[in-house]
C-alpha positions as CSV (number, residue, x, y, z in Angstrom):
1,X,15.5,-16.9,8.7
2,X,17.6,-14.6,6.7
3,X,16.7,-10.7,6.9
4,X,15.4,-11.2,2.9
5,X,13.1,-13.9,3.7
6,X,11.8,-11.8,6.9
7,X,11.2,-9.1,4.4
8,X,9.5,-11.1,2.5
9,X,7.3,-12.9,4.9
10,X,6.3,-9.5,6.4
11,X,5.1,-8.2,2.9
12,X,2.9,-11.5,2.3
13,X,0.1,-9.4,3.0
14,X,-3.7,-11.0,1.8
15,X,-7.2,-10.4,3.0
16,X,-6.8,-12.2,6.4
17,X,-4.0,-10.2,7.2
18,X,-4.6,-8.0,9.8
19,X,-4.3,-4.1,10.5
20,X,-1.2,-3.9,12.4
21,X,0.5,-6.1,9.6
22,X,-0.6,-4.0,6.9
23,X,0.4,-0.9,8.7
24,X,3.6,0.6,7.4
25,X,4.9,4.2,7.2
26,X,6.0,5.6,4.2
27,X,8.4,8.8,3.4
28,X,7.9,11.2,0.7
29,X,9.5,13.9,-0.5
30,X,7.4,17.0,-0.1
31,X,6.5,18.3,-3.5
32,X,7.4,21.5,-2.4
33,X,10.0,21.6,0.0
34,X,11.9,18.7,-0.8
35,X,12.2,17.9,2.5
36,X,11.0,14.3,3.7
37,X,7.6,13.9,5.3
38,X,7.0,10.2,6.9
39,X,3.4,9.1,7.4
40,X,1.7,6.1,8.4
41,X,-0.6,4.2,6.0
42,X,-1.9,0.9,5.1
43,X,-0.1,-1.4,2.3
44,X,-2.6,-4.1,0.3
45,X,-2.0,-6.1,-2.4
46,X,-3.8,-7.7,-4.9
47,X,-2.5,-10.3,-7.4
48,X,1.0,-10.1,-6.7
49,X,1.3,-6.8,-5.8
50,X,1.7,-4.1,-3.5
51,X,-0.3,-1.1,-3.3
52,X,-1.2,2.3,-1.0
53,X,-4.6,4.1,-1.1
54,X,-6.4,5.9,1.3
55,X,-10.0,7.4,1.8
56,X,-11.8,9.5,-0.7
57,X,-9.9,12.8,-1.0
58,X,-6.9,14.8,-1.3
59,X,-3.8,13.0,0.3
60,X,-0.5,15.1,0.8
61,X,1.3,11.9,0.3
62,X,0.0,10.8,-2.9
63,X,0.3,14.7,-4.2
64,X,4.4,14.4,-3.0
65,X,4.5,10.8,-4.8
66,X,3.0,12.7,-8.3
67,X,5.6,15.3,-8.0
68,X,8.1,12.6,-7.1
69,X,7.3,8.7,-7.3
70,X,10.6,7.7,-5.3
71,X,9.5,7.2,-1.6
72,X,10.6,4.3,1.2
73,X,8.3,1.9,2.7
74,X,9.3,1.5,6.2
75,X,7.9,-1.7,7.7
76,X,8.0,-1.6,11.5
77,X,5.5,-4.6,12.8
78,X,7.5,-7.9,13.4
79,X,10.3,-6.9,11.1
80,X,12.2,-3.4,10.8
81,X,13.7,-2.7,6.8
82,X,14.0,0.6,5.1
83,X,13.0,-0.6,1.4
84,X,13.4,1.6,-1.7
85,X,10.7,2.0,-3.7
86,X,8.8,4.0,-6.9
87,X,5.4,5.0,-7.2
88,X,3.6,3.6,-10.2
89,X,-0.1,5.1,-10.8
90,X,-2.4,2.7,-12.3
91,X,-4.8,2.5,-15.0
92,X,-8.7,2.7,-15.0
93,X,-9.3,-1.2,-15.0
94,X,-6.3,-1.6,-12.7
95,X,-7.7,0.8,-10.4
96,X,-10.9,-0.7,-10.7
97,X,-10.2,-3.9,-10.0
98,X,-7.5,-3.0,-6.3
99,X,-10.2,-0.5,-5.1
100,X,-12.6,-3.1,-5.2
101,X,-10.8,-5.8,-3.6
102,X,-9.4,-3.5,-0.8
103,X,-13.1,-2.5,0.2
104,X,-14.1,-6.1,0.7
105,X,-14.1,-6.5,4.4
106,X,-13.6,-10.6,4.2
107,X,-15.3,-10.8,6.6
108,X,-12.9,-9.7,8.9
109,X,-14.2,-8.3,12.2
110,X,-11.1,-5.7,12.4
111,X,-12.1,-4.3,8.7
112,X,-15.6,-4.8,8.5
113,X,-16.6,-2.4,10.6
114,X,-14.3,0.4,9.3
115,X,-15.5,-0.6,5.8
116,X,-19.0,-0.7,6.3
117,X,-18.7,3.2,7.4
118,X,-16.4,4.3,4.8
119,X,-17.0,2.2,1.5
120,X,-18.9,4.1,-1.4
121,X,-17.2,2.3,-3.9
122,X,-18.4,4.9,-6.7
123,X,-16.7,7.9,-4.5
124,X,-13.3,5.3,-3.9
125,X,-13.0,4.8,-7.5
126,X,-13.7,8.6,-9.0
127,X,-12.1,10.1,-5.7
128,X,-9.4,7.7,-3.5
129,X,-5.6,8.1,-4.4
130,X,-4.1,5.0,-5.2
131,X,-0.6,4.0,-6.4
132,X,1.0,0.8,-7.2
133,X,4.3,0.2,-5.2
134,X,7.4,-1.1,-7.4
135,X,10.0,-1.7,-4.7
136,X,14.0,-1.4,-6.4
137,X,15.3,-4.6,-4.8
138,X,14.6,-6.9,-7.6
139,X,15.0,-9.7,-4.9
140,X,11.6,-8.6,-3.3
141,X,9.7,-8.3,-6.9
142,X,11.2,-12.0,-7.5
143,X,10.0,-13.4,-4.3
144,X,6.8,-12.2,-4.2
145,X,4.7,-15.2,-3.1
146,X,2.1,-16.3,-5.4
147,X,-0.7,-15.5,-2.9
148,X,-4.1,-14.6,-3.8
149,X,-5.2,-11.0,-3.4
């Protein structure tokens, strides 16, 4: 397996995938500072593709990625790549339709119980940061598996 087709494989994230595979970290650049700031977050995806939220409130992260959308995903679970990438913020129906999906637990044991504590969908949808992920390697958008959300 090339490094490419590990890349991809690691990003063919769906609803049984589970937490440690959607972990990632992510660096910003601080809206203020300009110096980088690396966090740990979740990716998800829905349709074909890739997106970061988090729980209802203010996020530093998504406040550095307004001030400036380029960032890097760093995957680090089965598969170690640096991947350049630009924050895309989403319309209503859009946003809708992730924030939904991502608080359907699938009845997955590792998520349901995280979701059942934490998923007003009316506060996620007025409240919860969310940002599409448009990675620069064209390869990556290209190979994007056609996998269900």
């Amino acid at each position: 397996m090339t490094v490419d087709e590990a890349v991809v494989r690691a990003l063919d994230i769906g609803p049984d995938s589970t937490t440690a595979e959607r972990t990632i970290d992510i660096t910003t650049l601080g809206r203020r500072s300009g110096t980088p700031h690396r966090i740990e977050i979740w990716i998800y995806r829905a349709g074909n593709r890739w997106y970061l939220s988090g729980s209802p409130g203010p996020r530093g992260w998504f406040a550095n990625l307004r001030a400036n959308p380029r960032f890097t995903v760093h995957l680090k679970h089965g598969v170690r790549a640096d991947l350049p990438a630009t924050a895309r913020f989403v319309d209503e129906p859009t946003r809708r339709e992730v924030i939904t999906a991502l608080l359907d637990p699938q009845d997955r044991p590792d998520v349901a119980g995280w979701a059942s504590e934490h998923q007003d969908l009316a506060e996620w949808l007025a409240r919860s940061p969310l940002v599409e992920i448009v990675f620069d390697d064209e390869r990556l958008r290209a190979a994007s598996p056609a996998r269900p959300g």
